[in-house]
C-alpha positions in Angstrom: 0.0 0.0 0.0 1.0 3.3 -1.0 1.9 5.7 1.9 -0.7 8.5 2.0 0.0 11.9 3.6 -3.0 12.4 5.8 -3.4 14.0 8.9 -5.6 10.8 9.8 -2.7 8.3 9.2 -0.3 9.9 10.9 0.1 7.9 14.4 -0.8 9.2 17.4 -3.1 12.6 15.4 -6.2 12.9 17.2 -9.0 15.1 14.9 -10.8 17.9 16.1 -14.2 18.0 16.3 -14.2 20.9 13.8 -12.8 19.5 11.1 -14.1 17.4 8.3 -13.1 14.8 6.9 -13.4 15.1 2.9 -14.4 12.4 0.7 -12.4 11.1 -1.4 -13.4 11.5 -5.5 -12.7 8.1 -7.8 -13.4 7.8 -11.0 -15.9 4.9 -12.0 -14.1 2.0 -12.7 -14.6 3.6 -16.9 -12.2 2.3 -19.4 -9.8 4.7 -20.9 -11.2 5.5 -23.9 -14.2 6.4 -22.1 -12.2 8.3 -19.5 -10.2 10.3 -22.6 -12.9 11.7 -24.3 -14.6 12.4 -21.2 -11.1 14.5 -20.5 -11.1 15.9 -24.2 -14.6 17.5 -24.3 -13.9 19.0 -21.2 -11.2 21.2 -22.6 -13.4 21.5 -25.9 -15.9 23.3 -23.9 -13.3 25.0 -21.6 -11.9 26.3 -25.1 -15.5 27.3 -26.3 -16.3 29.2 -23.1 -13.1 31.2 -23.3 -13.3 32.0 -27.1 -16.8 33.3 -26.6 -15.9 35.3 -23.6 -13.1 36.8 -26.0 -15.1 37.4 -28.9 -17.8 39.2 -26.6 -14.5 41.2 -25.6 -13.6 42.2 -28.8 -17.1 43.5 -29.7 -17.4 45.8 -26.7 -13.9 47.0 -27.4 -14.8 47.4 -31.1 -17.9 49.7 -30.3 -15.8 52.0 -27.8 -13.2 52.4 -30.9 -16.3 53.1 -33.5 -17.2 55.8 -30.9 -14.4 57.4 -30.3 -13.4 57.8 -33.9 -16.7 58.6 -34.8 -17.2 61.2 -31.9 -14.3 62.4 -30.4 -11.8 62.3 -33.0 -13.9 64.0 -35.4 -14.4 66.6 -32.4 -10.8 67.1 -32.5 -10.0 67.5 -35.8 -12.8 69.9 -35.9 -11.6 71.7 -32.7 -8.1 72.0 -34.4 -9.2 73.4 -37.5 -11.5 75.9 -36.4 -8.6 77.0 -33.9 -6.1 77.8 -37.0 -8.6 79.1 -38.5 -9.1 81.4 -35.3 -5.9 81.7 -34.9 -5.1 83.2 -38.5 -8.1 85.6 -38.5 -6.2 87.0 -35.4 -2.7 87.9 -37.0 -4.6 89.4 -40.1 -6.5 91.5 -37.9 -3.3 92.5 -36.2 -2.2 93.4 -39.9 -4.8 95.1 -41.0 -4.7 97.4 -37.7 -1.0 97.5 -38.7 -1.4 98.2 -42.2 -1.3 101.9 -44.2 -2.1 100.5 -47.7 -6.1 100.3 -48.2 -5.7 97.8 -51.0 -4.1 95.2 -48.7 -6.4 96.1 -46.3 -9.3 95.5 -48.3 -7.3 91.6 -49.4 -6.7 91.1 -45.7 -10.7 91.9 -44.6 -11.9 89.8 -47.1 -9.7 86.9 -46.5 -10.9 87.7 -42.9 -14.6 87.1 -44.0 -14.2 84.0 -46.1 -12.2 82.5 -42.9 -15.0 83.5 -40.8 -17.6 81.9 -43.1 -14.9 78.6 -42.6 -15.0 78.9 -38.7 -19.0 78.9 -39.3 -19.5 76.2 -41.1 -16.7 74.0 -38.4 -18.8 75.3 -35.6 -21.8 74.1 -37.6 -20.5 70.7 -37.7 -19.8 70.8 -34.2 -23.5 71.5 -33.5 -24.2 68.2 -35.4 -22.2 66.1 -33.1 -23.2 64.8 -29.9 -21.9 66.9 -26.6 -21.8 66.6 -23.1 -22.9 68.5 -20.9 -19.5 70.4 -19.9 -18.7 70.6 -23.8 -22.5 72.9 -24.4 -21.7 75.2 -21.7 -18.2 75.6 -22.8 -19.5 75.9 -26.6 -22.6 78.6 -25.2 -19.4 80.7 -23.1 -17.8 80.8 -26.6 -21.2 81.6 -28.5 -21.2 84.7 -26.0 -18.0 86.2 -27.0 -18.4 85.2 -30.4 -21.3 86.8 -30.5 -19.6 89.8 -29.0 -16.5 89.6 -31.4 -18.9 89.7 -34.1 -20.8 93.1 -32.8 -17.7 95.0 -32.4 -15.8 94.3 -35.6 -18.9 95.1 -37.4 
């Protein structure tokens, strides 16, 4: 007989009322073919489980990317062109300030307006997308001084 290591073989160990002793789990006396695929299916559907836990994975990852490229990198590009666009209707304002000659003044003002008519239509898009409620205050703050900026250049 095979020496087995428990507590209740060892000579002399008395067992405590508290603790239980655990039955011991045999195979039926199955051949070993029987016993083989019984082994085999077993990681088949251990295999099936964990591919459809992955694939259930990958969707919910896959929406979050459709999302985000969708929504908030088309947000961003938008954001960064109507910034430049901004951005350069600023210096050419400086210039025309700047400026003594009224024929590049009159270039510079137009080229103002036709950039202006550009930020309009970006901030149109951006109207189209979905927002947050942080992004439509932010986007009613800059209404306000847009709004403003348009009264006094006028």
């Amino acid at each position: 007989m095979k020496w087995q290591w428990r507590r209740d073989l060892i000579p002399g160990y008395k067992r405590k009322k508290y603790e239980m002793k655990l039955p011991e789990f045999k195979l039926p006396a199955l051949n070993i073919v029987t016993r083989l695929n019984l082994g085999f299916s077993t990681v088949i559907v251990l295999l099936l489980v964990m591919s459809g836990i992955g694939y259930w994975s990958l969707q919910s990852v896959g929406s979050l990317n459709n999302h985000m490229v969708k929504n908030e990198l088309a947000k961003k590009r938008i954001l960064e062109l109507w910034f430049s666009g901004i951005t350069n209707n600023s210096y050419r304002a400086l210039t025309v300030l700047r400026t003594t000659d009224p024929q590049e003044r009159n270039d510079l003002l137009e080229k103002i307006g036709n950039s202006d008519k550009g930020n309009t239509d970006l901030r149109n898009q951006l109207d189209a997308l979905p927002k947050s409620p942080e992004e439509q205050e932010l986007f009613a703050s800059v209404d306000k001084k847009r709004a403003l900026y348009n009264e006094n250049r006028a």
